[in-house]
C-alpha positions in Angstrom: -14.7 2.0 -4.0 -11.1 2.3 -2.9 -9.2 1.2 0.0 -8.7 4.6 1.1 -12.2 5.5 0.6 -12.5 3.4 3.6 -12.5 3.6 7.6 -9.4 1.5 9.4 -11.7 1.3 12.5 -14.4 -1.4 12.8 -16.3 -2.0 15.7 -15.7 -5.0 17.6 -19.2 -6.1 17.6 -18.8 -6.2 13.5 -15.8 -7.9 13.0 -17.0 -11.8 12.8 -19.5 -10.6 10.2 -17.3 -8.3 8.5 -14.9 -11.3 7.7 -17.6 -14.0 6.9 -18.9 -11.5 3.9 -15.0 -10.5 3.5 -14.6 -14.2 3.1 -16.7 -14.8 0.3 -16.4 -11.0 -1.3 -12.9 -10.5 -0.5 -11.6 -6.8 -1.7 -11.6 -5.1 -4.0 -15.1 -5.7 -5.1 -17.7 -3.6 -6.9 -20.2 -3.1 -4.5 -22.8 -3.2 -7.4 -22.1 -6.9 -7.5 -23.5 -8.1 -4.2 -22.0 -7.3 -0.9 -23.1 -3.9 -0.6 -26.0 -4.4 1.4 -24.9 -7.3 3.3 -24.1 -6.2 6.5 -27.0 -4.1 7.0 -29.0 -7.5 6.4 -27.0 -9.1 8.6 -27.9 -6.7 11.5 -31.5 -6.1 10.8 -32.3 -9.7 8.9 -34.0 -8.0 6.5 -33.2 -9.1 3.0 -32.8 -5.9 0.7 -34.3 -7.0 -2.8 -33.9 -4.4 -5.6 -37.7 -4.0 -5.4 -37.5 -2.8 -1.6 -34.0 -0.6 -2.9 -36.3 0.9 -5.7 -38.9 2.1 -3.9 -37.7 3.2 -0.6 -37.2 6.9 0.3 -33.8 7.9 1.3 -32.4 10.1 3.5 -29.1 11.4 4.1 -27.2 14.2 6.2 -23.8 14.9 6.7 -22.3 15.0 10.0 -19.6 18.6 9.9 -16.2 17.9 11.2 -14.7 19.5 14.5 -13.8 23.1 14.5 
């Protein structure tokens, strides 16, 4: 992942967390080597173990821009 791959805007309730995992992942990093997922822990508390990643069913959708 790229730096321009990437949104400027974070929200303000995400920035103290953003920069504790910035901290100790600090970019660029592969997000195949650990911080990928730690955010979303961080807001749910659920820890994401490649078991869980394995078997989970995912869903996705694109949201279409402004005409």
């Amino acid at each position: 992942m790229h730096e321009e791959d990437c949104s400027e805007e974070v929200l303000d309730e995400l920035v103290e967390s953003m920069e504790r995992i910035d901290s100790v992942y600090p970019p660029p990093v592969d997000l195949h080597e650990g911080p990928a997922f730690l955010l979303t822990e961080h807001l749910t508390g659920t820890t994401l173990m490649p078991q869980r990643l394995q078997e989970s069913t995912y869903l996705c959708g694109v949201v279409p821009e402004r005409r």
